[in-house]
C-alpha positions in Angstrom: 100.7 98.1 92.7 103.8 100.0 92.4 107.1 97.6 91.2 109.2 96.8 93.6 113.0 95.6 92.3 113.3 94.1 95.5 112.2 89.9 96.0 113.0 88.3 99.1 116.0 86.0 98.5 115.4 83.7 101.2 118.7 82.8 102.1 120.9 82.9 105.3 119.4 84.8 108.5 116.6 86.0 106.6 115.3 82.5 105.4 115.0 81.4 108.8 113.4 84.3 109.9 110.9 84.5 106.4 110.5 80.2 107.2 109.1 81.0 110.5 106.7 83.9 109.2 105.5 81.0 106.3 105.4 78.5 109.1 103.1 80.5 111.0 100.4 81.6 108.1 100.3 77.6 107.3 99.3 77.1 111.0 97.2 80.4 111.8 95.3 79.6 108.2 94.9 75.8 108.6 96.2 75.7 104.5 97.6 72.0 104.8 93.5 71.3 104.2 93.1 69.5 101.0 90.9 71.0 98.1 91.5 74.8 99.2 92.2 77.3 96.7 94.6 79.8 97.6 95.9 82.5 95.7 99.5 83.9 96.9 99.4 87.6 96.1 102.8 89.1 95.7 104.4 85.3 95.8 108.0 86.1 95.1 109.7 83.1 94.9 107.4 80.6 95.6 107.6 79.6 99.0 104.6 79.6 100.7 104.0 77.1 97.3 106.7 74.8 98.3 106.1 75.0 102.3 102.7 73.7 101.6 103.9 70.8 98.6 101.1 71.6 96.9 100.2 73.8 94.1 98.3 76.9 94.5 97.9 79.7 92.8 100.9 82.2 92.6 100.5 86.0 91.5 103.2 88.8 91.7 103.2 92.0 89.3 106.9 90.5 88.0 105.4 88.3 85.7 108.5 86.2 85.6 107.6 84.6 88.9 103.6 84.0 89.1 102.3 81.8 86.8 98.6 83.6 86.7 98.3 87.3 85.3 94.8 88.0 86.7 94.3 87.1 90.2 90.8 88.7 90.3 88.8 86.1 87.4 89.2 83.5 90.3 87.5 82.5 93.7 89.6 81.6 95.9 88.9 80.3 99.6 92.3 81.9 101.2 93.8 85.3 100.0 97.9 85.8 101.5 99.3 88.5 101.7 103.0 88.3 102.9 104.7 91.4 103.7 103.2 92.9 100.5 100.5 95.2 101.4 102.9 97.7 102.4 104.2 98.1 98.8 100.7 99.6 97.9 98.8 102.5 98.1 95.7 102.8 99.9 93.2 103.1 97.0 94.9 99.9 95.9 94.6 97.8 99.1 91.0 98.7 99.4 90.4 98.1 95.5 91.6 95.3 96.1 90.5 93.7 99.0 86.6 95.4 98.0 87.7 93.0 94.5 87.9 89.8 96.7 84.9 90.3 98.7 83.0 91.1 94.9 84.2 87.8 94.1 83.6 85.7 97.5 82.3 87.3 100.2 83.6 84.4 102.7 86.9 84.6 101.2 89.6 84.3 104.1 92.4 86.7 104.0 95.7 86.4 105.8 98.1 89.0 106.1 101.8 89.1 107.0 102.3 92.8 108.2 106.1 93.5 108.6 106.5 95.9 111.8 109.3 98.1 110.8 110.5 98.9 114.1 113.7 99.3 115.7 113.9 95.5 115.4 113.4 95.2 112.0 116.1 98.1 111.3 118.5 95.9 113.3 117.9 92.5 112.0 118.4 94.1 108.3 121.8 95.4 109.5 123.0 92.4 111.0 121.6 90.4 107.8 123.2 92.8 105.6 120.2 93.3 104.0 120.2 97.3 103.7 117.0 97.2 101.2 114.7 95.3 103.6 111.6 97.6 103.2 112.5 100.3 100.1 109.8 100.9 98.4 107.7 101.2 101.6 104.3 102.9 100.9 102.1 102.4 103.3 103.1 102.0 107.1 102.2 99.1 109.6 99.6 101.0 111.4 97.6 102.4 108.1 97.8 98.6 106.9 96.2 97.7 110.3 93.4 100.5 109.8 92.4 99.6 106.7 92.5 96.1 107.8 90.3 96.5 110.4 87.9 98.5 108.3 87.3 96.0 105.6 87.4 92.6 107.4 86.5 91.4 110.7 89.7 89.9 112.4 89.4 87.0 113.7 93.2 86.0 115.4 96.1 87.8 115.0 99.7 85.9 115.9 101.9 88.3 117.1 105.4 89.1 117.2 107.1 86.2 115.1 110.3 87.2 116.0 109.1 90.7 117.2 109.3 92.1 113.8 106.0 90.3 112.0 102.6 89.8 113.1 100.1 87.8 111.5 96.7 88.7 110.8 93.5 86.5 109.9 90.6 87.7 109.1 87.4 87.4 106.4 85.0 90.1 105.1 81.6 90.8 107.4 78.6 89.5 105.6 
């Protein structure tokens, strides 16, 4: 994955907006259940970790803030993705999603895909936030394709905020 300078701060505007799009992945993914293992890939600062009060597992390529350096040696029941897919190529979604399924192939994955529509632009004006999305590889709609092509979907939450939908979906058998 290529590095990206850029973690979300979560503070004014933006947190309530990036609180809403956690709120929604702990509902859509049921992940107040006890005993799941969930790995947080491209975890930033932690927050799904301290929506949830409980520990999971917490991976981002700055090593500074996940505490594991292999995501892949594990099984994990829920994968998340939050607004992170689109800072990777398309070998390396596929890699990696094929990696997940090697390892459990009734993994769950759940995917925050950030629109970057004319709303988005906006809402990154008004917040100020002129770097929301630099680094931007891979576009909403390839996301979706590939998606789509390596997991059966099985809800999708749409619109948080008109900017973010939420995808859930695990690997066909």
């Amino acid at each position: 994955m290529k590095k990206i300078d850029i973690t979300t701060p979560y503070k004014g505007l933006s947190k309530f907006y990036f609180e809403k799009i956690i709120d929604t992945i702990i509902s859509e993914g049921n992940l107040k259940k006890k005993n799941l293992k969930i790995l947080d890939y491209g975890c930033g600062l932690k927050f799904l970790e301290k929506k949830l009060n409980k520990k999971i597992f917490n991976y981002d390529i700055d090593k500074n803030l996940g505490e594991i350096s292999k995501w892949n040696i594990r099984n994990y029941d829920i994968v998340v993705f939050n607004h992170v897919l689109m800072y990777m190529s398309k070998m390396e979604i596929i890699s990696t999603f094929d990696n997940i399924k090697k390892i459990n192939r009734n993994c769950e994955i759940i995917v925050g895909m950030g629109k970057e529509g004319l709303v988005n632009k906006f809402a990154a004006i008004a917040t100020f936030n002129f770097s929301a999305h630099k680094g931007t590889i891979v576009t909403y709609e390839q996301q979706k394709k590939i998606l789509n092509e390596k997991t059966k979907i099985l809800k999708v939450k749409k619109n948080v905020f008109f900017m973010t939908d939420i995808y859930y979906a695990r690997f066909d058998n």
